[in-house]
C-alpha positions in Angstrom: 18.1 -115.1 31.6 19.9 -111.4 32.7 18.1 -109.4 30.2 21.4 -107.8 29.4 22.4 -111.2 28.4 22.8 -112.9 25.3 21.0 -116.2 24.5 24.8 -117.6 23.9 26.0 -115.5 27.4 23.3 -117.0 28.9 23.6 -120.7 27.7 27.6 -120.2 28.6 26.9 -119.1 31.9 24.4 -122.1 32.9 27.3 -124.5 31.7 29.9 -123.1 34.1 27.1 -123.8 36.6 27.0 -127.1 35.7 30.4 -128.1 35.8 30.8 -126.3 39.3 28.2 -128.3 40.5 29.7 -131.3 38.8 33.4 -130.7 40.5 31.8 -129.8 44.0 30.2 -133.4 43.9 33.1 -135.3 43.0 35.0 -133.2 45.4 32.2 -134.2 48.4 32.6 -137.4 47.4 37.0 -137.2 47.5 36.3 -135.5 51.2 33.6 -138.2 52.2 36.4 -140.9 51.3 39.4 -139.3 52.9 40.9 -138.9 49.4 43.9 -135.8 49.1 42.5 -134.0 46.8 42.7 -129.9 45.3 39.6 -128.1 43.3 40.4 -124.9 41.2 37.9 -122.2 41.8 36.1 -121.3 38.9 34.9 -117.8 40.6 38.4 -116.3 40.5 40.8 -115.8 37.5 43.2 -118.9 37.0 47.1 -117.8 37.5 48.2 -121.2 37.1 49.3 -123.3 34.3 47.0 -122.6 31.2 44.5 -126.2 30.9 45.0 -127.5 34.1 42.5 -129.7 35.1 39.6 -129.0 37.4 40.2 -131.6 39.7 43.8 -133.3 41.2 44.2 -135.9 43.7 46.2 -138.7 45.2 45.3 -142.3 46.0 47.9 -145.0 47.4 50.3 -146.7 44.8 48.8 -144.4 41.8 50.2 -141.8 40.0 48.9 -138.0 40.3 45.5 -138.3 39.2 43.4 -135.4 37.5 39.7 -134.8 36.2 38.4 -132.4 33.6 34.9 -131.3 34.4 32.8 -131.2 31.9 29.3 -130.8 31.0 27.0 -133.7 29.0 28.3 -133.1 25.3 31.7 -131.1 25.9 34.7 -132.0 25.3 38.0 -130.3 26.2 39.4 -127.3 24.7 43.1 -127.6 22.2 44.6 -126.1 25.7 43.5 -128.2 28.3 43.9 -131.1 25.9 47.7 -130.1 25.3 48.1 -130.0 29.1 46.6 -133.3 29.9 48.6 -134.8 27.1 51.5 -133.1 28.8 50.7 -134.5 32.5 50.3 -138.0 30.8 53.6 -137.6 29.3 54.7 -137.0 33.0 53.2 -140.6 34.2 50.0 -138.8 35.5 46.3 -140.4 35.1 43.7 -137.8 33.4 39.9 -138.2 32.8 37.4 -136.0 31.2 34.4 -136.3 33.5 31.0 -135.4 32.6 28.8 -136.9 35.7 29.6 -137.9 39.0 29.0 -141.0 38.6 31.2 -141.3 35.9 33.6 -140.2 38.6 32.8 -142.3 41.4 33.0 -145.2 38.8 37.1 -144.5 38.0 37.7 -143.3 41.5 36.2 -146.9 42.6 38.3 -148.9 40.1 41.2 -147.3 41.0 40.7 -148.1 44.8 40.1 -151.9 43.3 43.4 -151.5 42.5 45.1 -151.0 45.3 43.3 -153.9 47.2 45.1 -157.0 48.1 
């Protein structure tokens, strides 16, 4: 721990860790599967649309499809919730993702999908 650190600075800072870690994976694993696919940095301040998710990408005969990173335990925040409501609204797929192979998992299904 940064001695000029809070214990709550701290235990923040190792969960952004965790869920960069967590999106790089899934994002390997897009890559590794020739899936289209965009990851917002999490170094650099967000310009974009306030709660949009960590993760969007695009398989054949699916809708946009988007992840939320999150660490064991977390949930959304009321923001990032209102936007994911909002894409789903929109006929997008969203997921709140807490492991990779949570991810794998829907990423697998949907490619079930799409399999004659």
């Amino acid at each position: 721990m940064d001695l000029g650190q809070t214990a709550a600075e701290a235990e923040e800072k190792a969960g952004l860790k965790l869920e960069r870690e967590l999106q790089s994976e899934i994002a390997r694993y897009l890559r590794l599967n020739d899936i289209p696919h965009n990851v917002h940095r999490m170094d650099k301040k967000w310009t974009g649309t306030p709660g949009w998710p960590d993760i969007n990408f695009l398989m054949i005969k699916q809708p946009s499809l988007f992840f939320e990173c999150k660490r064991p335990g977390q949930t959304s925040e009321p923001h990032q919730i209102k936007c994911q409501n909002e894409l789903r609204a929109a006929g997008a797929l969203v997921w709140e993702v807490h492991s990779i192979v949570e991810g794998i998992q829907i990423i697998r299904k949907l490619r079930d999908k799409t399999k004659p």
